[in-house]
N, C-alpha and C positions, 0 to 999 in steps of 0.2 A: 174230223171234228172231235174233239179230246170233250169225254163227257164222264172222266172222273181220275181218280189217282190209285194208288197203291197206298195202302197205310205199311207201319211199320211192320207189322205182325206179316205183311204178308199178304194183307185182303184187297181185292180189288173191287173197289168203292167206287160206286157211280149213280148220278141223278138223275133222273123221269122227272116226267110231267104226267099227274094219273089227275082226270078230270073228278069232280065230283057229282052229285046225282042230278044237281043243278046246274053243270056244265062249267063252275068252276074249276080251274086250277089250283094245284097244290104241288110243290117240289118233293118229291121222295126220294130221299137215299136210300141206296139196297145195296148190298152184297150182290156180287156177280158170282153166279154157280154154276159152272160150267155139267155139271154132276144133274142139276136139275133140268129137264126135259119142255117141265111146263113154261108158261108164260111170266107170269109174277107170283108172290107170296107176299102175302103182310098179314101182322100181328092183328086180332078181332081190334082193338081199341082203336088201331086205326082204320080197318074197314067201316068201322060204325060213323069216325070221327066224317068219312068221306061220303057216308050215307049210302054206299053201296048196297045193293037188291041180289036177296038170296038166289042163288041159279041152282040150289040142290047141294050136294058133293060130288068129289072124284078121290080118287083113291090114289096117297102118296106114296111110294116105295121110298124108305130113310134108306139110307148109304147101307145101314145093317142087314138090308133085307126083309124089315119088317113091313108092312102092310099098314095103312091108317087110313080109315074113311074120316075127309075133313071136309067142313063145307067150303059151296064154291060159290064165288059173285062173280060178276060181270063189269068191266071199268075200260073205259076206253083212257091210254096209251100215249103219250109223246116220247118218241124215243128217235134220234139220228135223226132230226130232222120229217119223221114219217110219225102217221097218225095211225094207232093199231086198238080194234076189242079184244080184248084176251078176258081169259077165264082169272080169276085170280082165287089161289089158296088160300086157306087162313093156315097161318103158320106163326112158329115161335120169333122169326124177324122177317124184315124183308129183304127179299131174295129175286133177281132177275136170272130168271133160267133162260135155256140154248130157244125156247120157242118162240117168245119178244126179237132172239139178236138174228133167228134165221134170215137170210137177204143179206146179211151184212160182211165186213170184212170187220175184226175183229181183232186189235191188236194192244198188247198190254207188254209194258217197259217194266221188266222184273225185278223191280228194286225199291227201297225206301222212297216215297216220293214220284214214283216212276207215272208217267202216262198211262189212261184210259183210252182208245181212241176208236172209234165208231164209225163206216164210212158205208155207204148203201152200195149196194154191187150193182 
């Protein structure tokens, strides 16, 4: 199932389905981060916009090395067909880490334009 593209820069862009407090849907595009660990990341404007409920903090490691206590919600997930709660960061965009894609087979067409593709193991 192709569930996004490669932009030109190089990024590979793909869309969720992140429910909101009321069990609404909402599309989100994220960057795909192979580098990040956790489940999801989005900007506070949009955690709020989704009504999301504080769950505390977790602690990010940035690529630098550095350490950040950010706070953490709770959001249930459509991703490949499957329905997931993950913890979600507040972060400077949104970002789908290796935690959401674990189960999956994962495969991305390294080019302008190229393939997203998502497939449940």
């Amino acid at each position: 199932m192709t569930i996004g593209h490669v932009t030109a820069n190089g990024h590979a862009q793909i869309q969720i389905v992140v429910e909101d407090s009321n069990e609404g849907t909402h599309d989100v595009v994220a960057l795909l981060d192979t580098g990040f660990n956790g489940a999801l990341a989005l900007p506070a404007q949009r955690i709020a916009s989704l009504g999301l409920k504080g769950r505390g903090q977790v602690t990010a490691v940035l690529a630098s090395g550095e350490e950040h206590n950010v706070p953490a919600y709770r959001a249930t997930v459509r991703i490949g067909g499957t329905r997931h709660s993950v913890v979600v960061a507040e972060a400077g965009e949104s970002l789908v880490g290796m935690g959401l894609l674990w189960g999956f087979d994962l495969r991305i067409q390294c080019m302008d334009g190229g393939h997203v593709d998502l497939e449940h193991l």
